[in-house]
NUSE-838881 format. One record per residue: residue in one letter; residue number from 0; x, y, z of N, C-alpha, C in turn. Coordinates in pm, whole numbers, always signed. Each point is the difference from the previous one (the first is absolute). Example, Ala and Ser with C-alpha at 12.3 -4.5 7.8 and 13.67 -1.06 7.14 Angstrom:
2
R  r    k      nX      nY      nZ     caX     caY     caZ      cX      cY      cZ
R  A    0   +1319    -569    +780     -89    +119      +0     +90    +120      +0
R  S    1     -35    +105     -72     +82    +119      +6     -77    +109     +73
//
This chain:
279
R  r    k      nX      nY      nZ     caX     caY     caZ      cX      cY      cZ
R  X    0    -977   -3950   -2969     -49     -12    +138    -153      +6      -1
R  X    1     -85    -108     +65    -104      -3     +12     -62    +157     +63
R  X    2    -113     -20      +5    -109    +153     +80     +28     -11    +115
R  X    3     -19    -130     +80      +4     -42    +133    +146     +54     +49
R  X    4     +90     -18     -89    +180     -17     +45      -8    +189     +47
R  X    5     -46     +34    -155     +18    +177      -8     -59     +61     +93
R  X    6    -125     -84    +101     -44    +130     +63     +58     -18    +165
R  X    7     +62    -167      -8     +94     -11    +114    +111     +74     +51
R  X    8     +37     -16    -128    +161    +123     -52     -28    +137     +58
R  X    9    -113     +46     -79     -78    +150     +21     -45      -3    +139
R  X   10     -96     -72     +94     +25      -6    +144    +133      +4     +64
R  X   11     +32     -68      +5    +145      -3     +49    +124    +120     +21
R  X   12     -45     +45    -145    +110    +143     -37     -74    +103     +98
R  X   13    -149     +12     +20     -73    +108     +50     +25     -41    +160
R  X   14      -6    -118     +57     +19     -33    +147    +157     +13     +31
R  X   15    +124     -19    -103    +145     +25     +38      +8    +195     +24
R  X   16     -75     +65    -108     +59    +133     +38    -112     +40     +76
R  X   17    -147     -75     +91     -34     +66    +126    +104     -32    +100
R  X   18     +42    -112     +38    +115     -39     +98     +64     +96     -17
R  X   19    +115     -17    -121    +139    +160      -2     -70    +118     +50
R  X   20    -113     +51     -26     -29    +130     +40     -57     -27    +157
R  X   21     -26     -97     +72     -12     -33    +107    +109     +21     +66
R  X   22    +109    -103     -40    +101     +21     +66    +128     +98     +32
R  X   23     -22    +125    -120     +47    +116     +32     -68     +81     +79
R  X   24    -142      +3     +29     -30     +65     +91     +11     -59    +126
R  X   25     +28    -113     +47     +10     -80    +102    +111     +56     +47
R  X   26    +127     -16    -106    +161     +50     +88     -29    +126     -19
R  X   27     -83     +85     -52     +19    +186     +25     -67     -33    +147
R  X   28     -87     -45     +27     -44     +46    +119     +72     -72    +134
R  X   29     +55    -169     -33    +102     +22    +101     +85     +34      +8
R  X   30    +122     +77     -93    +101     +75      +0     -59    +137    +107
R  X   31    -110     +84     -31     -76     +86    +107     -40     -58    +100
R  X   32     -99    -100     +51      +1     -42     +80    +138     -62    +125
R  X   33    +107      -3     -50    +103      +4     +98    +101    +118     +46
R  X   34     -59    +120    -114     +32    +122     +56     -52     +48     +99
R  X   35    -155     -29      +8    -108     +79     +93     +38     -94     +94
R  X   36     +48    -149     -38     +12     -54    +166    +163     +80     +69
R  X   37     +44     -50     -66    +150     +72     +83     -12    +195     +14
R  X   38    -100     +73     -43     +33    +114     +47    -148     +46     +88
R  X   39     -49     -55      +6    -128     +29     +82     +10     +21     +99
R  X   40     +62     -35     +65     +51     +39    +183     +36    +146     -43
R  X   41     +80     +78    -107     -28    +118     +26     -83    +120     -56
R  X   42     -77     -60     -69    -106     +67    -117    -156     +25     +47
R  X   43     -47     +65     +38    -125     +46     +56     -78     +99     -82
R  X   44     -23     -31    -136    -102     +94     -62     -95     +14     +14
R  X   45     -65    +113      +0    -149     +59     +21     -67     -15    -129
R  X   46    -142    -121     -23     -56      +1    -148    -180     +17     +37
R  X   47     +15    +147     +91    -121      +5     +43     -27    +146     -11
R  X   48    -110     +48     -82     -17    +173     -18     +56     +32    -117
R  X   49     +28    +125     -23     +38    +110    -120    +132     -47     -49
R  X   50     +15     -69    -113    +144     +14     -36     +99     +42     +10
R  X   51     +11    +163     +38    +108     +84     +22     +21     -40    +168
R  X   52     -77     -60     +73     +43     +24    +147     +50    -160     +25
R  X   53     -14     -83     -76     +83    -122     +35    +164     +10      -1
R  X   54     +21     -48    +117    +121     +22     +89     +27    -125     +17
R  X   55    +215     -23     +37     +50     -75     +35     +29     +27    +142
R  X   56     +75     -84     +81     +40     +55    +124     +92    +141     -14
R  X   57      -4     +55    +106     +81    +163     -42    +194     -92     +33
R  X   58     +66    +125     -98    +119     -70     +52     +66    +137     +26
R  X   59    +123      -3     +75     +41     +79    +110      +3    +117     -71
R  X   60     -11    +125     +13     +45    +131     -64    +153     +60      +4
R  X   61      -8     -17    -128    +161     +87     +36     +33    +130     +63
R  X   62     +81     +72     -35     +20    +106     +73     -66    +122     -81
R  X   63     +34     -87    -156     -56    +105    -118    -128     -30     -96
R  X   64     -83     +35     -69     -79     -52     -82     +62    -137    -102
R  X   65    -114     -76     -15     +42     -79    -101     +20    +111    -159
R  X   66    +120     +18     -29     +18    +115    -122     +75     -77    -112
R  X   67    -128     -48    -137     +85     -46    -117     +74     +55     -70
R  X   68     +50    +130     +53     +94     +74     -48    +127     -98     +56
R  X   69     -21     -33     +95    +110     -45     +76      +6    -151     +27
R  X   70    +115     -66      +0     +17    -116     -41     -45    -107    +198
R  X   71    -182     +25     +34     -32     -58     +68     +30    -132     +32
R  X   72     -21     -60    -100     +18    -190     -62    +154     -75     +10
R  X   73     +30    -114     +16    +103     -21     -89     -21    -188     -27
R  X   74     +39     -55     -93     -33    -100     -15    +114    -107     +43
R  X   75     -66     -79     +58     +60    -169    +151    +100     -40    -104
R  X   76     +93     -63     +12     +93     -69     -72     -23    -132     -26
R  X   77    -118     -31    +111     -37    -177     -10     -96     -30    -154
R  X   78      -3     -82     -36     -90     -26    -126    -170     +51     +31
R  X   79     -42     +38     -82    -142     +50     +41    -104    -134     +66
R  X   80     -97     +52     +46    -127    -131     +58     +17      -4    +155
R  X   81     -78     -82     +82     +74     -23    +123     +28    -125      -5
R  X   82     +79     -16     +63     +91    -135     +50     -23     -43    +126
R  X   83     +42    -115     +32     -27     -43    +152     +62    +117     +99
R  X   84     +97     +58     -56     +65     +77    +122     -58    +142      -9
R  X   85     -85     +16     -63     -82    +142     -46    -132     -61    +103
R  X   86     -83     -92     +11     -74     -17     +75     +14     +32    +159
R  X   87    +121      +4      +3      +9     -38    +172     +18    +156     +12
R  X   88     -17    +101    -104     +43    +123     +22    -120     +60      +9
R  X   89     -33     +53    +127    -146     +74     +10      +6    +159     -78
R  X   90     +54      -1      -7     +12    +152     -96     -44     -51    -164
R  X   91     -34     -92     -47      -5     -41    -118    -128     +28     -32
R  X   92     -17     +80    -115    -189     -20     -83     +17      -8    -139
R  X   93     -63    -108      +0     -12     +33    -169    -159     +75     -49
R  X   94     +24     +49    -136     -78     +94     -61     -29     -64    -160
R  X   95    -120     -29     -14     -36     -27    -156     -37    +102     -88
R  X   96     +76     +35    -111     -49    +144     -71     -16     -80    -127
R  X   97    -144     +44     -34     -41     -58    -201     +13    +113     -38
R  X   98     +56     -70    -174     +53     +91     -60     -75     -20    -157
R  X   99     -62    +110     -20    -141     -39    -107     +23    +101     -95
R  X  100     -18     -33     -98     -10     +38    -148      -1     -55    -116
R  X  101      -1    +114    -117     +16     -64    -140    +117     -43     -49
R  X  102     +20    -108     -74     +96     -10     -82     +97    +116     -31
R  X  103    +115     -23      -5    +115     +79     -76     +26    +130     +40
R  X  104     -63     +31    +143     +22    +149     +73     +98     +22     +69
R  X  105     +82     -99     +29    +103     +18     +80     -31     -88    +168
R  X  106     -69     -63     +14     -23     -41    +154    +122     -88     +68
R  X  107     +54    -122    -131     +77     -47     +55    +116     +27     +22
R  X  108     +67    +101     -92     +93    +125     +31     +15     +70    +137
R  X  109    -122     +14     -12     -56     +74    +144     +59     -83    +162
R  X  110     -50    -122     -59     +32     -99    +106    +149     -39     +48
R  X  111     +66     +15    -105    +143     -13      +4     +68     +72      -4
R  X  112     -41    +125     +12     +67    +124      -5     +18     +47    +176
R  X  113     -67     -67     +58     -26      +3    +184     +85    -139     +49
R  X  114     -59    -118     -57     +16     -57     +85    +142     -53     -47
R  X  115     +85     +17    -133     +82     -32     -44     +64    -130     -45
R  X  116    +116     -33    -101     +42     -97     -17     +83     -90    +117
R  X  117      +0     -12     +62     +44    -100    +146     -85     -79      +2
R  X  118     +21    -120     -14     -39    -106     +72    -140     +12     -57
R  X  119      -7     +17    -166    -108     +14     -62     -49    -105     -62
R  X  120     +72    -149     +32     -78    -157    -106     -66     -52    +177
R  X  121     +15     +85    +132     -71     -73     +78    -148     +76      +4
R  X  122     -61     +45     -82    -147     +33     -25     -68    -100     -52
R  X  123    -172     +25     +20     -47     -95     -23     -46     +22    -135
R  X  124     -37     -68    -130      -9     +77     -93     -93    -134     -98
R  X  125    -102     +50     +18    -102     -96    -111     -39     +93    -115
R  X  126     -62    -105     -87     -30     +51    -153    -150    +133     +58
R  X  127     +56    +138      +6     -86     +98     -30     +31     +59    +149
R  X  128     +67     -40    +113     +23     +43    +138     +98      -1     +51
R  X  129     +92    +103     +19    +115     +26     +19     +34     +59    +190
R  X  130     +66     -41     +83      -1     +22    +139    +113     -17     +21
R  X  131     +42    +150     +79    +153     +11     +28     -35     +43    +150
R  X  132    +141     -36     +78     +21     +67    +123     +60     +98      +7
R  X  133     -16     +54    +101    +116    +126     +68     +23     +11    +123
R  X  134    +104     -15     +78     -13     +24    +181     +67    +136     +14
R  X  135     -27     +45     +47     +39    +147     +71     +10     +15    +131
R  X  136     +68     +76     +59     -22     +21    +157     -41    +184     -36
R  X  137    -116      +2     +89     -28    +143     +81      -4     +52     +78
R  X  138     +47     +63     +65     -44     +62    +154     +51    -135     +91
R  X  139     +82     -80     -11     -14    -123    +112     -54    -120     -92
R  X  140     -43      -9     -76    -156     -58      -8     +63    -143    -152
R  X  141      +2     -89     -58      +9     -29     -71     -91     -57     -96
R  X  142     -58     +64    -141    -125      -4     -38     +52     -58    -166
R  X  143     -89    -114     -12     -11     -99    -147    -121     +56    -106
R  X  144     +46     +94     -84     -98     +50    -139      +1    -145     -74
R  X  145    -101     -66      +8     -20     -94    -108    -101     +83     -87
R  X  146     +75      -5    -105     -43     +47    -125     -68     -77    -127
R  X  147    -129      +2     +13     -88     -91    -123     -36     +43    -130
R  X  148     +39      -3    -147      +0    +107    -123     -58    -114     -28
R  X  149    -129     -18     -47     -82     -36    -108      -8     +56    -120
R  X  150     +57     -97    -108      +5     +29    -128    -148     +77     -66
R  X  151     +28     +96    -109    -116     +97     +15    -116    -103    -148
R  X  152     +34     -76     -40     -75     -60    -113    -116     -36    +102
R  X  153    -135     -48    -107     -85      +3     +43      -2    -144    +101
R  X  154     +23     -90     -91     +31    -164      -5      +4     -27    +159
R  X  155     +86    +137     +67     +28     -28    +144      +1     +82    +159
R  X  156    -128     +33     -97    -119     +53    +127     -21    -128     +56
R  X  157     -17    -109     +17     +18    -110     +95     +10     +50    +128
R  X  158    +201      +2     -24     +98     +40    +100     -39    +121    +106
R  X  159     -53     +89     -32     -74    +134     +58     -70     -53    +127
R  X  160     -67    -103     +76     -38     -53     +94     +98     -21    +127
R  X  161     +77     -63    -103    +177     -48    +107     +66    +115     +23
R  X  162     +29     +73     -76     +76    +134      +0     -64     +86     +96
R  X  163     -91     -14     -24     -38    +153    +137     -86     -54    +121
R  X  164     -41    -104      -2     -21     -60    +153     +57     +31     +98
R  X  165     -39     +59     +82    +125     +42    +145    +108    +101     -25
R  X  166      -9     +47    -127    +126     +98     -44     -29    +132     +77
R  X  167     +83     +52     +48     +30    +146     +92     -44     +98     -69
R  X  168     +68      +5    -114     -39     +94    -128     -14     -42    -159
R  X  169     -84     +79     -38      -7     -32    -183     +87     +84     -86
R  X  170     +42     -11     -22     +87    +105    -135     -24     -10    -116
R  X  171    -103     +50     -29     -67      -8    -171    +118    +100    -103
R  X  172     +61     -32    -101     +66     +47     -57     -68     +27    -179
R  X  173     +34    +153     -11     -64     -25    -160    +131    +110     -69
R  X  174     +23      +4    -144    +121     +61     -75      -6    +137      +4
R  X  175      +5    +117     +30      -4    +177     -29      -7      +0    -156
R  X  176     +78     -92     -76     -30     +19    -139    -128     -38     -95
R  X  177     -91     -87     +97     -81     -94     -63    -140     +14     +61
R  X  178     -45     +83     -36    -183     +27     +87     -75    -101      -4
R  X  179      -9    -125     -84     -46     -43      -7      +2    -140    +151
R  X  180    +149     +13     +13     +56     -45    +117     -43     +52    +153
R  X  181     -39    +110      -7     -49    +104     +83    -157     -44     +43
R  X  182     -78     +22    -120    -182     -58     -14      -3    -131     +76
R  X  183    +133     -73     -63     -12    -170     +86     +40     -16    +159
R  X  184     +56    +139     +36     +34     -49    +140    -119      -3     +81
R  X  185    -106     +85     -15    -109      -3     +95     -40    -183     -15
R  X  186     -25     -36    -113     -34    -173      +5    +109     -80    +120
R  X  187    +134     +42     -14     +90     -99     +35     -51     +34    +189
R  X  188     -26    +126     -19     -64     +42    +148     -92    -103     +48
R  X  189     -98     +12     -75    -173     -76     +17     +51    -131     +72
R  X  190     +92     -71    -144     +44    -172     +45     +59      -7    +159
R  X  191     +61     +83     +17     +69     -11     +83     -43     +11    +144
R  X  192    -135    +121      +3     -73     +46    +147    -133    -165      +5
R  X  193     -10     -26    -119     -56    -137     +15     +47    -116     +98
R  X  194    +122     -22     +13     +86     -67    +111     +27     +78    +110
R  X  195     +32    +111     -21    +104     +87    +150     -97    +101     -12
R  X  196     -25     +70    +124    -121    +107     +22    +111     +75     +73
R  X  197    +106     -32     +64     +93     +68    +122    +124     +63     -17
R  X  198     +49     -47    -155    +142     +22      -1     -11    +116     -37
R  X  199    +102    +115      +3     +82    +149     -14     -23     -11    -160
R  X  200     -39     +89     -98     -61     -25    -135    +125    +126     -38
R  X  201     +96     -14    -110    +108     +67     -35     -34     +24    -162
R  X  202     -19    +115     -23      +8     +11    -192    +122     +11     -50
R  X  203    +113     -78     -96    +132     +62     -49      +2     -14    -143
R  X  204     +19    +143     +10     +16     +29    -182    +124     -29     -28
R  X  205     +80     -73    -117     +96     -92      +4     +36     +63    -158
R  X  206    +134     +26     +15     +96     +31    -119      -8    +173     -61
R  X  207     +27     +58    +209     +13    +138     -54     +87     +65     -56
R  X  208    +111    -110     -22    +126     +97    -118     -49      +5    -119
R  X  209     -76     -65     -99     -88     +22    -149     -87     +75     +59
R  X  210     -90     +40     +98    -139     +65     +12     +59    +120     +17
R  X  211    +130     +17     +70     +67    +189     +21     +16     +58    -124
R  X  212     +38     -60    -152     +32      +6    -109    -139      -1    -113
R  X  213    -118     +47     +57    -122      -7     -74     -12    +146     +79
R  X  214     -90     +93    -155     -28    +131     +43     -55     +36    +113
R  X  215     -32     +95     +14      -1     +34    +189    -175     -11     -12
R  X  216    -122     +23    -109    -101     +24     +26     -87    -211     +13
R  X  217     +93     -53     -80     -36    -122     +21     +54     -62    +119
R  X  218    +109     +50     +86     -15     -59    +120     -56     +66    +106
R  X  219     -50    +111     -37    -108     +59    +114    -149     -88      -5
R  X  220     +11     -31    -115    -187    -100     +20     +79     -67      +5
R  X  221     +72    -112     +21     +40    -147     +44      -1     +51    +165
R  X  222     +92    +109     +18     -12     +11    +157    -152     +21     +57
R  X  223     -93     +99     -75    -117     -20     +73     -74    -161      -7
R  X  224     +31     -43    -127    -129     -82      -5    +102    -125    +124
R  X  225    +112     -38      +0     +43     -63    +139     -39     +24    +132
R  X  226      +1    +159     +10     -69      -2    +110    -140     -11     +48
R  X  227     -66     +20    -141    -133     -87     +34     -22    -139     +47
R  X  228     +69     -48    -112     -48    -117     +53     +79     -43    +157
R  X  229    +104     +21     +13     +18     +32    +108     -56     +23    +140
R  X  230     -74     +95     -34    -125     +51    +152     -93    -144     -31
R  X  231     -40     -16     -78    -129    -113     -45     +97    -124     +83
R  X  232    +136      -7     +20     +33    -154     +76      +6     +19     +89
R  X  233     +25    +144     +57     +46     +56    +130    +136     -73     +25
R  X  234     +73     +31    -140    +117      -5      +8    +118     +74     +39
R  X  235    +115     +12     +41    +108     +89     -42     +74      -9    -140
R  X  236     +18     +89     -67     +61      -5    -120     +98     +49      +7
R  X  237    +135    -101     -49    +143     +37     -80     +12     -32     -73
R  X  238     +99     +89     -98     +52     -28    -131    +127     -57     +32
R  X  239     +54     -63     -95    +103     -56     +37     +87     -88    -110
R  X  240    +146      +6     +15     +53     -72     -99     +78     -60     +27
R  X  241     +41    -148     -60     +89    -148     +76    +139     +50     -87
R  X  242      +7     +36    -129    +134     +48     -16     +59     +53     +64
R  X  243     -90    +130     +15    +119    +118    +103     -44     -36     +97
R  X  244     -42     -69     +96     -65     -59    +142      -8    +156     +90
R  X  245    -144     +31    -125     -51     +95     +48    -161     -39    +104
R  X  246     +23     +78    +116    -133     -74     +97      -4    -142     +11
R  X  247     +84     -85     -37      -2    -114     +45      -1     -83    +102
R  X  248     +71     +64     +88     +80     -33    +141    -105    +120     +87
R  X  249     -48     +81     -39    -105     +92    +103     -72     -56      -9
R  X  250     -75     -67     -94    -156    -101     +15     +23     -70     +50
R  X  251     +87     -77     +21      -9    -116    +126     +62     +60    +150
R  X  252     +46    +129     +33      +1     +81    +134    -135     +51      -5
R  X  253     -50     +79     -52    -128     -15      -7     -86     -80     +37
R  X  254      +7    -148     -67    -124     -61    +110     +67     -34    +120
R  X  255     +95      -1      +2     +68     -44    +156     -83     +72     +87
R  X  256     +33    +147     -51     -21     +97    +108    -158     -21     +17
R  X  257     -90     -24     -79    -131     +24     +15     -37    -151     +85
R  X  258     +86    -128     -26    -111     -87     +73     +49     -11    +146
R  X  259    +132     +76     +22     +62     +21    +151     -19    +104     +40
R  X  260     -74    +152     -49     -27     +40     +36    +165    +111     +51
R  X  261     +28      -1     -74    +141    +112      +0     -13     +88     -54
R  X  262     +92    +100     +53     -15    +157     -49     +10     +10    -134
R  X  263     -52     +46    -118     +18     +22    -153     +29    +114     -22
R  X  264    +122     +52     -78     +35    +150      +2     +10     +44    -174
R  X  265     -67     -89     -83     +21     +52    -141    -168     +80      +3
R  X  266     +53    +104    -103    -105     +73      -3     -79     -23    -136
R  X  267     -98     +33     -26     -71      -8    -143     +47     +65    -104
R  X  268     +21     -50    -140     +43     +88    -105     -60      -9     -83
R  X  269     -52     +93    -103     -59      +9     -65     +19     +44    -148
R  X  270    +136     +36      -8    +112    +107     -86     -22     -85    -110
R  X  271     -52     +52     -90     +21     -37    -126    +144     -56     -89
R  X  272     +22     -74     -31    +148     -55     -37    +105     -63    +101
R  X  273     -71      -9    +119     +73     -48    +164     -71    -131      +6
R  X  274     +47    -123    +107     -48     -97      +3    -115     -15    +101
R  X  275    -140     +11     -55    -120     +40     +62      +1     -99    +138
R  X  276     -34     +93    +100     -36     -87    +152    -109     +83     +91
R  X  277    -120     -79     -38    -120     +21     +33     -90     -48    +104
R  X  278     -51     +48    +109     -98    -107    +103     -63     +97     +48
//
C-alpha cells in the first residue's frame, strides 16, 4: 500500500472511532433526555446554594419517620424507567445518583445489590458506563433512582461529565481493605464537584465483611482516616457491604430522606467492628 493509501486508511480509522464515540454519547443523552422529558412535570430540584439544602418537592409525611430499620420502600412491579403511562402520573420524579470509584471495590455489586436482577438487559450499558433503574413508591410518591457507575480505570474519566451532570447525589465509593482506594476517593470527589456543585456528596466504604475480619487497631485508622476525608467532602459516611446487603438499602432512604426533606431516625455509629454511619 502506497503512503498516500496508509494515511487514508489511518484518517479514516481515527474519523470512524470519533463518530462511535459520538454516537454513544448521543443515545446516553437521549435515552436521559426522554426521562427528564416524561418526568419533569413532577421533579422540581433546587440547584441553587449549599449542597446539603438542595431539595425536591416535599412529599406527604407519614404518620411515622422515614425508619431504614423499617421496610419504608417497596419496589413497582412495572419494569424500571418511565413509560408513557408513568408520565401522566404527577407523583413521578426521577433522581440521577453517580456512582464513582476505583476499579475492583465493589461499586457494581453495589449497584445490583439495590437495584437488583429484574429486568436487568433493559439498562443502558456502554464500554466503561453502566446505568440501571429503580422505581419505588414512597409516601404516595413514585420515584426513578437512575443509577450511573462509571468504570474506575483511568481511560474513562471521559464519562465523569455525563455521569454527574444534574445528578441529585454522588456516591464516591472506595474498598475498607485498600487505603490506597481510600487516598483516591478525595480525586474521584474533585472530578466530580467539577460538573455538579449541588448534589448530596455520600462516602461508602465498600466490603465490610473482609474489613470486620482485620485487627481491631487497623480498622480504627481506616475509620479515622475515612472520616477525614469525609469532613473534607462534607460528606456522610457508610460502611457497607453488597454481600450481606449491609447499608445498602439505607443509603438510598437516606438520600430520599435528605432531598425531600423527611424525618431521618438512624443515629451515628461509631463502634468499632459495627458498620460505621457517620454525618
Amino acid at each position: 500500500m502506497t503512503r498516500l493509501g496508509c494515511a487514508i486508511v489511518h484518517v479514516d480509522g481515527a474519523r470512524w472511532r470519533s463518530v462511535a464515540r459520538l454516537a454513544f454519547v448521543r443515545a446516553a443523552l437521549r435515552v436521559l433526555w426522554r426521562r427528564i422529558l416524561a418526568c419533569s412535570a413532577a421533579a422540581a430540584p433546587s440547584v441553587r446554594g449549599d449542597p446539603s439544602s438542595a431539595r425536591y418537592r416535599r412529599l406527604a409525611h407519614p404518620s411515622s419517620p422515614l425508619d431504614p430499620a423499617a421496610d419504608g420502600t417497596r419496589q413497582e412491579a412495572s419494569p424500571p424507567g418511565c413509560t408513557d403511562t408513568d408520565a401522566e402520573d404527577s407523583d413521578m420524579v426521577a433522581l440521577k445518583i453517580s456512582l464513582l470509584g476505583d476499579c475492583h471495590i465493589g461499586k457494581t455489586s453495589f449497584m445490583y445489590k439495590y437495584v437488583g436482577d429484574v429486568e436487568e438487559e433493559k439498562g443502558l450499558q456502554m464500554t466503561g458506563l453502566n446505568l440501571k433503574d429503580k422505581v419505588l413508591s414512597v409516601h404516595g410518591a413514585r420515584i426513578v433512582f437512575s443509577i450511573w457507575d462509571v468504570a474506575g480505570d483511568h481511560q474513562y474519566l471521559g464519562h465523569v461529565p455525563l455521569a454527574c451532570k444534574d445528578a441529585a447525589a454522588i456516591l464516591v465509593m472506595f474498598d475498607l481493605t485498600s487505603r490506597s482506594t481510600l487516598n483516591n476517593a478525595i480525586s474521584w470527589y474533585r472530578q466530580a464537584r467539577r460538573w455538579n456543585k449541588t448534589a448530596i456528596p455520600v462516602l461508602i466504604g465498600a466490603k465490610f465483611d473482609d474489613f470486620v475480619q482485620l485487627p481491631l487497631d487497623m480498622q480504627w485508622t481506616v475509620v479515622n482516616e475515612a472520616r477525614a476525608y469525609a469532613r473534607v467532602m462534607n460528606a456522610t459516611l457508610f460502611f457497607s457491604s453488597a454481600t450481606h446487603n449491609i447499608n445498602v438499602n439505607k443509603i438510598f432512604k437516606f438520600i430520599t430522606a435528605k432531598l425531600f426533606n423527611l424525618p431521618w431516625t438512624v443515629e451515628r455509629n461509631l463502634t468499632i467492628g459495627e458498620p460505621i454511619i457517620d454525618f
